[in-house]
C-alpha positions as CSV (number, residue, x, y, z in Angstrom):
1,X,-159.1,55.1,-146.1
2,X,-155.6,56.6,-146.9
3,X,-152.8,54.5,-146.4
4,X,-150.7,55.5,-143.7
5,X,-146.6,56.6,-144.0
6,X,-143.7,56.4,-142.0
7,X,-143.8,60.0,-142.8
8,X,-144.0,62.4,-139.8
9,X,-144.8,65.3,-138.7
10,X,-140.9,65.1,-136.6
11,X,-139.8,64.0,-139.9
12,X,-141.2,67.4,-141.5
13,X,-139.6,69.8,-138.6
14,X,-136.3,68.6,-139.5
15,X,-136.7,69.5,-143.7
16,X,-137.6,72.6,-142.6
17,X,-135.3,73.3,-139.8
18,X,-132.2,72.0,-142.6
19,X,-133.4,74.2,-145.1
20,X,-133.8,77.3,-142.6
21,X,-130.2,77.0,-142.0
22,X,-129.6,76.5,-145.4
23,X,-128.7,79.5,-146.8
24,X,-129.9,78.0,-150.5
25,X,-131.2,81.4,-152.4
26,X,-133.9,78.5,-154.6
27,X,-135.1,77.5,-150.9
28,X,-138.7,78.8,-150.6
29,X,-138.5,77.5,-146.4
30,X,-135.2,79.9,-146.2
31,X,-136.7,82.7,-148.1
32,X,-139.7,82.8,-145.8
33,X,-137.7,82.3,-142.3
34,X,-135.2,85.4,-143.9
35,X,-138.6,87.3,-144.3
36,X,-139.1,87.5,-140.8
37,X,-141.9,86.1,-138.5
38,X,-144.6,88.3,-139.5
39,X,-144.7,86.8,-143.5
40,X,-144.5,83.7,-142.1
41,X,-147.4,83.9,-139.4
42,X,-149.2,85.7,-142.5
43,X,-148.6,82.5,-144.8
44,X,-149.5,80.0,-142.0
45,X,-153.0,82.3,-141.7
46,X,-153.5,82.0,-145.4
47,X,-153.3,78.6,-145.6
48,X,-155.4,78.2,-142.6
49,X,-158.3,80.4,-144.1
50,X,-157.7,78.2,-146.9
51,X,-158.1,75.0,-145.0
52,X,-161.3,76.5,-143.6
53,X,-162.8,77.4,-147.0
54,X,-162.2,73.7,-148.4
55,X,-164.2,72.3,-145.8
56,X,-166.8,74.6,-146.0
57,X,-167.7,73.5,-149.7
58,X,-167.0,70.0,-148.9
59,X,-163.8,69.8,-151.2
60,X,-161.7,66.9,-149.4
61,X,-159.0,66.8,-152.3
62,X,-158.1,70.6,-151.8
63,X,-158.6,70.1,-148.1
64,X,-156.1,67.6,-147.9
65,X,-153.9,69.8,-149.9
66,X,-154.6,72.9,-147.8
67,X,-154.0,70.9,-144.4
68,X,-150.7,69.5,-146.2
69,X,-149.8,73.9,-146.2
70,X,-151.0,74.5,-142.5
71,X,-149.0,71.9,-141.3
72,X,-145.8,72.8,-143.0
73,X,-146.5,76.8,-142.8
74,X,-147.2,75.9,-139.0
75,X,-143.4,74.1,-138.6
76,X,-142.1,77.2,-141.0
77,X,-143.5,79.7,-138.1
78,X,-142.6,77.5,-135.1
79,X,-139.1,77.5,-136.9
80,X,-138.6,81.4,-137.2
81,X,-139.6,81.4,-133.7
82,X,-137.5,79.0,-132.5
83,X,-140.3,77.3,-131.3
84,X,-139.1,73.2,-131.4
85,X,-142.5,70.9,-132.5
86,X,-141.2,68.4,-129.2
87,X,-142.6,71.6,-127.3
88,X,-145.7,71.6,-128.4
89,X,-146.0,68.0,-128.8
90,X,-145.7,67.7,-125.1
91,X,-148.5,70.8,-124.4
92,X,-151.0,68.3,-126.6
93,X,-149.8,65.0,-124.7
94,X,-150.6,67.4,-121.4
95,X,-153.5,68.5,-122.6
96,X,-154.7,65.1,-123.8
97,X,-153.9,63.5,-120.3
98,X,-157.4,64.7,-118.7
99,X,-160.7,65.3,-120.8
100,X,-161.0,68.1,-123.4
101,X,-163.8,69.8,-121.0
102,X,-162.0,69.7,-118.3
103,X,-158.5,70.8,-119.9
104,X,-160.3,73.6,-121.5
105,X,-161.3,75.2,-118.0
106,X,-158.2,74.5,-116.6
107,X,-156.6,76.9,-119.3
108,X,-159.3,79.2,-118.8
109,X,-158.4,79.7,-115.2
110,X,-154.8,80.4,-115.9
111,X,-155.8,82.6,-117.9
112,X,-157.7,84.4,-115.5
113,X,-155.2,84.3,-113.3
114,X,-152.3,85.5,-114.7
């Protein structure tokens, strides 16, 4: 088993979020906020075909590397949104308060309804 950080997720947002606002032309996270939401919802979809593929063939080294990019092209894209992680923290802490069955069809009815 992989030993566990004091790395976060949080910790993660706020590189990202500092580096955004950075201005800093070597900044690969600025360069892909200036590029607009569309390049980075493309790269987040990349990596997550990516992801997807590594499973597939059982290849847990490049799958750990691949989730490492979904997670952090993920932030990137919630970032050029303005999209803060605390928000969609709380949806999963909502979502996990009742079972995933049941939370499922609950969001299928809103769905519906709206």
């Amino acid at each position: 088993m992989a030993e566990l950080t004091d790395f976060s997720l949080a910790d993660l947002a706020a590189i990202v979020a500092e580096r955004a606002r950075s201005g800093d032309a070597g900044s690969y996270t600025a360069k892909l906020i200036g590029a607009g939401v569309g390049r980075c919802a493309k790269k987040f979809g990349e990596e997550a075909v990516e992801a997807a593929l590594a499973a597939v063939v059982e290849d847990d080294a490049a799958l750990t590397a691949e989730a490492a990019d979904v997670l952090y092209h993920l932030l990137v894209m919630l970032e050029a949104r303005r999209v803060p992680l605390a928000a969609v923290m709380a949806e999963l802490k909502t979502r996990t308060a009742q079972s995933g069955l049941a939370e499922k069809a609950s969001r299928r009815r809103r769905d519906t309804e709206a």
